[in-house]
C-alpha positions as CSV (number, residue, x, y, z in Angstrom):
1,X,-9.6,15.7,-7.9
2,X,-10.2,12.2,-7.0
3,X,-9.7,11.1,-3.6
4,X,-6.1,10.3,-2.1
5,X,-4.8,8.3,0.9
6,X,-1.5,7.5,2.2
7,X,0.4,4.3,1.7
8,X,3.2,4.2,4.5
9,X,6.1,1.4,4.4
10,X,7.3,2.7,7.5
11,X,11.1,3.3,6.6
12,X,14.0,2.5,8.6
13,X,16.0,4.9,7.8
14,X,20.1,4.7,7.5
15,X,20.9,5.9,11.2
16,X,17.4,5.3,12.8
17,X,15.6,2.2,14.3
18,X,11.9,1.1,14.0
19,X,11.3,2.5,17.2
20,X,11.4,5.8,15.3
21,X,9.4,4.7,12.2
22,X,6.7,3.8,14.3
23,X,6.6,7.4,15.6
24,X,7.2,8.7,12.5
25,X,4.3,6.4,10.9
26,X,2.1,7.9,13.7
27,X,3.4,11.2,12.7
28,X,1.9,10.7,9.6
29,X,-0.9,9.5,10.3
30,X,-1.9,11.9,12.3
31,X,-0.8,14.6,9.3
32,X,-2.9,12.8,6.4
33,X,-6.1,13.3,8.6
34,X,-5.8,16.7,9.3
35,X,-4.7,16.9,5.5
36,X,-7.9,15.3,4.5
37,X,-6.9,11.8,3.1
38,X,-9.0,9.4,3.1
39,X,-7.3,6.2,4.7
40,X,-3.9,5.5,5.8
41,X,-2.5,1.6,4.7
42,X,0.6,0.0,5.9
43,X,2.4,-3.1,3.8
44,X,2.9,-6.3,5.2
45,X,7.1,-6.8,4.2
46,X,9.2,-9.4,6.0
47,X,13.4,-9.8,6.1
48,X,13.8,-6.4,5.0
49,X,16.4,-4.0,7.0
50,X,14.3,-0.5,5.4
51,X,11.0,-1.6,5.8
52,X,9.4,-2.0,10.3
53,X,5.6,-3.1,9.4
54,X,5.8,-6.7,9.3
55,X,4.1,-6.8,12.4
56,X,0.2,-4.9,10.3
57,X,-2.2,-5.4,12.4
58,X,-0.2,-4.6,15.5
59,X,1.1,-1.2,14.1
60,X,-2.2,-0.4,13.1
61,X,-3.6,-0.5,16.7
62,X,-0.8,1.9,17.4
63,X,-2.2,4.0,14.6
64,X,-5.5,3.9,15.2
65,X,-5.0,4.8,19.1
66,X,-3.5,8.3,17.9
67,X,-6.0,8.9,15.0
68,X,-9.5,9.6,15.2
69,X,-11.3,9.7,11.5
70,X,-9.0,8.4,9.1
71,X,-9.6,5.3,7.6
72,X,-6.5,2.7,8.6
73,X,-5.9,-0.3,7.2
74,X,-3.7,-3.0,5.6
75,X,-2.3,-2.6,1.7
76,X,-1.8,-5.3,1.9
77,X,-1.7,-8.5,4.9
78,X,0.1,-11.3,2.3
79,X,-2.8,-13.9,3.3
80,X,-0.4,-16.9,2.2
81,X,1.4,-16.1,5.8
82,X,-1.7,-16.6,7.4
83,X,-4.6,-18.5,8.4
84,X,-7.5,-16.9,7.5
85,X,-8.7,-17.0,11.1
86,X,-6.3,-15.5,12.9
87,X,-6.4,-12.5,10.2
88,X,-10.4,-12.7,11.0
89,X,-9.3,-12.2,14.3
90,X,-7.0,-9.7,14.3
91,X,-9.0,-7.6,11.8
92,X,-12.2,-8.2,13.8
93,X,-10.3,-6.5,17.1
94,X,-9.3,-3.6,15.5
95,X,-12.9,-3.1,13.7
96,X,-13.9,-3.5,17.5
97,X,-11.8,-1.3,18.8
98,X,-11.6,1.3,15.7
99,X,-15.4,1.0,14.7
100,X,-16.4,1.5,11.1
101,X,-12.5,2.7,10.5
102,X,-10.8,-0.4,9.6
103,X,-10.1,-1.8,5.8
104,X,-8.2,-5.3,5.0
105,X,-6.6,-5.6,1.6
106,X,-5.2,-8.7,0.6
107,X,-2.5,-10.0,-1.4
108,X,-0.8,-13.6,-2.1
109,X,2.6,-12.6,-2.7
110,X,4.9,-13.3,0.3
111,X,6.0,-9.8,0.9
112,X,9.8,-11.3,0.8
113,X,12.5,-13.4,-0.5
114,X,12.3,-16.9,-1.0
115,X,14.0,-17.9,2.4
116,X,12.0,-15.4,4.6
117,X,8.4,-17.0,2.7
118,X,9.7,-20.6,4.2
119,X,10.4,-19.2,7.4
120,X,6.9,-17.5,7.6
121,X,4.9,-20.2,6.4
122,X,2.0,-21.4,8.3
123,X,2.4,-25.3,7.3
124,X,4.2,-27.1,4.8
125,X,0.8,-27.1,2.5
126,X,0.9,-23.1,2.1
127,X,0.7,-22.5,-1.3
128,X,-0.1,-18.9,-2.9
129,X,-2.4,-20.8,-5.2
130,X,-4.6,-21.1,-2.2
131,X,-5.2,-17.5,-2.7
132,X,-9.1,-17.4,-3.8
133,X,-9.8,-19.7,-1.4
134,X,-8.4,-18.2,1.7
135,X,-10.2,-14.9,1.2
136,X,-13.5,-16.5,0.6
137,X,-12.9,-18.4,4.0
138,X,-11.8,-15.5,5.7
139,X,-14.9,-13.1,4.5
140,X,-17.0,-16.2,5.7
141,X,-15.3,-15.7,9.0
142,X,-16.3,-12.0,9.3
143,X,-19.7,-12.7,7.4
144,X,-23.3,-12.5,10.0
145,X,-23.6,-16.0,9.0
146,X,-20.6,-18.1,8.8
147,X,-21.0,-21.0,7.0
148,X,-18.0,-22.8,9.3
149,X,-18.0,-24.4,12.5
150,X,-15.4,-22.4,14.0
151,X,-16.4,-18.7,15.1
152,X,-13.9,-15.8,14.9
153,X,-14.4,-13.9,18.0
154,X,-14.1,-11.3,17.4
155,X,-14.5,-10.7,13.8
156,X,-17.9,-12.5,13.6
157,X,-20.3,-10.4,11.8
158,X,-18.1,-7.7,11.4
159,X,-17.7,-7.6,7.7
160,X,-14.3,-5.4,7.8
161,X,-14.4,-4.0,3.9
162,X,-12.0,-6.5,2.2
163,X,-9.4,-5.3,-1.2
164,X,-7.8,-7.4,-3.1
165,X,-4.7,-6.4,-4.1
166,X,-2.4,-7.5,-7.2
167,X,0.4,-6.3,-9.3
168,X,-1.2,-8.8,-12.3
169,X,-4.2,-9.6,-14.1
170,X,-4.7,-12.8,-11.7
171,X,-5.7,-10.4,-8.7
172,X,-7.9,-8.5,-11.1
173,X,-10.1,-11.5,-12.0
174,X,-10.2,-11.9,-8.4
175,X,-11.2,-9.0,-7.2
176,X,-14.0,-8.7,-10.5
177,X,-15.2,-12.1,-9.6
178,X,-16.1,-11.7,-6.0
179,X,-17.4,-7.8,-6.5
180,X,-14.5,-6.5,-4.6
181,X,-12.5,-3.1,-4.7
182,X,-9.1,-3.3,-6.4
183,X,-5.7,-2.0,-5.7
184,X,-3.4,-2.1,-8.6
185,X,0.4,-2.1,-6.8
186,X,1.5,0.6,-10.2
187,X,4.0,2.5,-7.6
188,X,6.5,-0.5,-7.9
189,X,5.0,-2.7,-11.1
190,X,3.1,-0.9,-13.4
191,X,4.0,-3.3,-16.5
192,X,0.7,-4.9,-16.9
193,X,-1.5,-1.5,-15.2
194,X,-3.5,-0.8,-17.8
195,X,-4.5,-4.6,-19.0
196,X,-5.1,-5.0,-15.4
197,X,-7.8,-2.0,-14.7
198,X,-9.4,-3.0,-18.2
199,X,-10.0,-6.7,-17.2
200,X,-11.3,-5.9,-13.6
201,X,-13.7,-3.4,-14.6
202,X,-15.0,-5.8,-18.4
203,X,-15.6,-9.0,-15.7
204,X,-16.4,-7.0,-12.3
205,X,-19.5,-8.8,-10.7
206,X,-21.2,-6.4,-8.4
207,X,-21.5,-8.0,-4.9
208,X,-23.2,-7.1,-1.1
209,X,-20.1,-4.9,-0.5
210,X,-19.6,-2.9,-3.9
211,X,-22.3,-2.3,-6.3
212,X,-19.8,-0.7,-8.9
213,X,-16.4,-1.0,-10.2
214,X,-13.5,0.6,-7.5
215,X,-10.4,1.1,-8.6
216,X,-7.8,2.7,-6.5
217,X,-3.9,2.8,-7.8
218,X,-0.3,3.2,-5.9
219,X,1.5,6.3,-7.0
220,X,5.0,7.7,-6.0
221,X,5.0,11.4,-5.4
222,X,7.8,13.5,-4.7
223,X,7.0,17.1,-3.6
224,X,8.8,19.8,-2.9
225,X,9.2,23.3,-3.5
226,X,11.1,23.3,-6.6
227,X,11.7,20.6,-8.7
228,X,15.6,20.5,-8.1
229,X,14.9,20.1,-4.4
230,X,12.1,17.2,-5.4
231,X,14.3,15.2,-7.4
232,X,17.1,15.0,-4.9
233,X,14.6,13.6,-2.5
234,X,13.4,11.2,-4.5
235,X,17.2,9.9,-4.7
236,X,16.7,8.3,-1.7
237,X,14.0,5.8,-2.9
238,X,15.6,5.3,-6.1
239,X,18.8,3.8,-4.5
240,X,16.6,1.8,-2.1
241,X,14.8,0.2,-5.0
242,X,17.9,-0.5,-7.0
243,X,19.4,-1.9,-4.0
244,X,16.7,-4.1,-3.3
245,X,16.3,-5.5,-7.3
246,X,20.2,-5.8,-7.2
247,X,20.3,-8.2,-3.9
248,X,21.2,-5.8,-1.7
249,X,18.7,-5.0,0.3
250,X,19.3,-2.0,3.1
251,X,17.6,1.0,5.1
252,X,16.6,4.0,3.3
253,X,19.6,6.0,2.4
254,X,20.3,9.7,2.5
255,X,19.9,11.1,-1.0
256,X,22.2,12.1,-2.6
257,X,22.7,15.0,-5.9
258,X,22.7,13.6,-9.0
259,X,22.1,9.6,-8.6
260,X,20.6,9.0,-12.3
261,X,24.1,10.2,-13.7
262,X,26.2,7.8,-11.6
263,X,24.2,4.5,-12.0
264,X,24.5,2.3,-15.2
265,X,21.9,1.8,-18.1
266,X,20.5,-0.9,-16.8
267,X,19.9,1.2,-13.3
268,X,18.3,3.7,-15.3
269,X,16.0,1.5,-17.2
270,X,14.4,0.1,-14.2
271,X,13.8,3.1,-12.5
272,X,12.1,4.5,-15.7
273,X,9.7,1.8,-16.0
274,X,8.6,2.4,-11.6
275,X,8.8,6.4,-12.6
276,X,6.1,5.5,-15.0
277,X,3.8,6.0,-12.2
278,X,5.0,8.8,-10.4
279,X,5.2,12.7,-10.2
280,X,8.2,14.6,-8.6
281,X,8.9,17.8,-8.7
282,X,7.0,21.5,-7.5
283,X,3.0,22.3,-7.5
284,X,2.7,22.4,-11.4
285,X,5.0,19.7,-12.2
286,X,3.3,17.1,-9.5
287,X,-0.2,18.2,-10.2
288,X,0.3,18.0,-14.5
289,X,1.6,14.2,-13.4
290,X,-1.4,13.3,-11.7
291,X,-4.0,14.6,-13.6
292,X,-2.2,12.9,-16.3
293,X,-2.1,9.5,-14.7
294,X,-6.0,9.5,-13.8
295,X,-7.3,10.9,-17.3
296,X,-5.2,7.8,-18.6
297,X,-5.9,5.2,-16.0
298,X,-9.8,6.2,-14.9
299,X,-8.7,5.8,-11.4
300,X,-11.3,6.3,-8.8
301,X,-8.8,7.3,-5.8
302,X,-4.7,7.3,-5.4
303,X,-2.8,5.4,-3.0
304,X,0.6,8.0,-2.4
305,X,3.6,6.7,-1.1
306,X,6.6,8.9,-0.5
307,X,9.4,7.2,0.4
308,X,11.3,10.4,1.8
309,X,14.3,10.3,4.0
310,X,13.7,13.3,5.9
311,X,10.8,13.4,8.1
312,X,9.9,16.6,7.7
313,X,10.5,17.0,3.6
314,X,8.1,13.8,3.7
315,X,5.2,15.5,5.4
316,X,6.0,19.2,3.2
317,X,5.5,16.4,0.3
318,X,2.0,14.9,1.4
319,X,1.2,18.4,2.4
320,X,1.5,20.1,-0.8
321,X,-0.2,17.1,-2.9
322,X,-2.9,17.9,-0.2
323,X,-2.9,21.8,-1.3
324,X,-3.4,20.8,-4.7
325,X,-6.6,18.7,-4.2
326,X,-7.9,21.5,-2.5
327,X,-7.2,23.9,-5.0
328,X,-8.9,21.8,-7.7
């Protein structure tokens, strides 16, 4: 199989705090690289009750200090929030302190609501549209020879491996036009996946940091010994995401049995169309879904998010996805 990392949101949990998602996050961590997978990424969110990494590049210093070999990194820092220095910056101190470990994937969405994006802007200019240009600043900022005045220090010569990240085609002609390696955000959006992948790889321009096409894609997956168990697991995101699209944004709930069958049609649809991109249920169940997703998508690696409210159940799940690679 192709490779697979982690994408951790760091839940709050109905009951807990972030105090305990950090430890949990850490937790994880530190299971995906014994497991084998290949990086760890946390989301940049803001305003939301169920979700503690606002704070990336913070958290990830917490990370890193517990992890050795594993590859940690943002998926994504919302650059729009930011001035391209300061991310520079911050990215350039943990490439300092976590040498040759560190990824930065970018995005231009907010990461909120409307309200929470004017509280977090940087000036009253900050415009998402600013997107392409921000990223070339801030790989100028890292490069060995800046073409600006001002020096990041430390992130100077650094060149911390930069992703762009999208759930459209505009981050795909992005990421093709400045010979980048794309994330495709299909755990949550997959509606325009596959026109995405196609335009990004017809228009990629290879560059000093990829010679090739890299496509990496978000996937839900739910695992658990039987596929009864793995769908009532799996309750607990779907409620979270229907809360969130209906307003009504909260922490992870418990799950609960049979959640399909007491939500409306309009529920239902939704959470087909993010279960396009997902595999839940046992060994064989989770392993036909995933070889069924690449051989249709191409995908060079998986992004896997498991948004489990149960500690433990969530590290059986990356566990057992982790069996499976090894058995293939």
């Amino acid at each position: 199989m192709i490779p697979f990392s982690i994408l951790d949101l760091s839940p709050v949990t109905e009951g807990s705090d972030p105090a305990q998602s950090f430890r949990n996050s850490l937790s994880l961590a530190r299971h995906g690289e014994k497991l084998g997978y290949r990086r760890y990424w946390l989301a940049e969110h803001h305003g939301m009750p169920g979700i503690a990494s606002a704070a990336t590049a913070v958290l990830l210093a917490h990370i890193g200090a517990g992890t050795s070999t594993i590859r940690i990194g943002a998926g994504g820092v919302m650059l729009p929030n930011h001035s391209p220095l300061v991310i520079a910056e911050q990215f350039g101190t943990l490439e300092s302190l976590y040498p040759g470990r560190i990824d930065l994937g970018l995005g231009r969405a907010p990461g909120s609501d409307q309200r929470t994006a004017q509280a977090l802007r940087r000036d009253l200019q900050s415009d998402s549209d600013q997107f392409p240009q921000d990223v070339v600043e801030l790989m100028d900022f890292m490069s060995k020879e800046p073409r600006q005045p001002v020096l990041a220090v430390p992130g100077r010569g650094l060149e911390v491996p930069v992703w762009i990240l999208g759930s459209s085609t505009f981050g795909a002609q992005l990421a093709a036009h400045l010979g980048l390696p794309y994330a495709f955000a299909s755990h949550f959006a997959p509606q325009q996946l596959m026109q995405a992948i196609r335009i990004y790889r017809e228009t990629f321009k290879p560059s000093a940091q990829l010679a090739k096409p890299y496509v990496m894609l978000g996937f839900n997956v739910f695992a658990a010994e039987t596929d009864e168990e793995a769908h009532f697991r799996a309750t607990s995101w779907q409620q979270a995401f229907v809360n969130l699209r209906s307003g009504r944004p909260g922490r992870l709930p418990p799950p609960v049995a049979n959640y399909r069958q007491k939500v409306g049609p309009a529920e239902n649809a939704l959470l087909d169309s993010v279960l396009s991109c997902s595999a839940v249920g046992s060994r064989d169940t989770v392993r036909a879904g995933i070889q069924a997703f690449v051989e249709r998508t191409g995908a060079d690696e998986l992004m896997i998010t498991s948004q489990v409210f149960d500690h433990e159940a969530r590290l059986r799940s990356y566990e057992i996805l982790a069996e499976l690679r090894a058995q293939d």
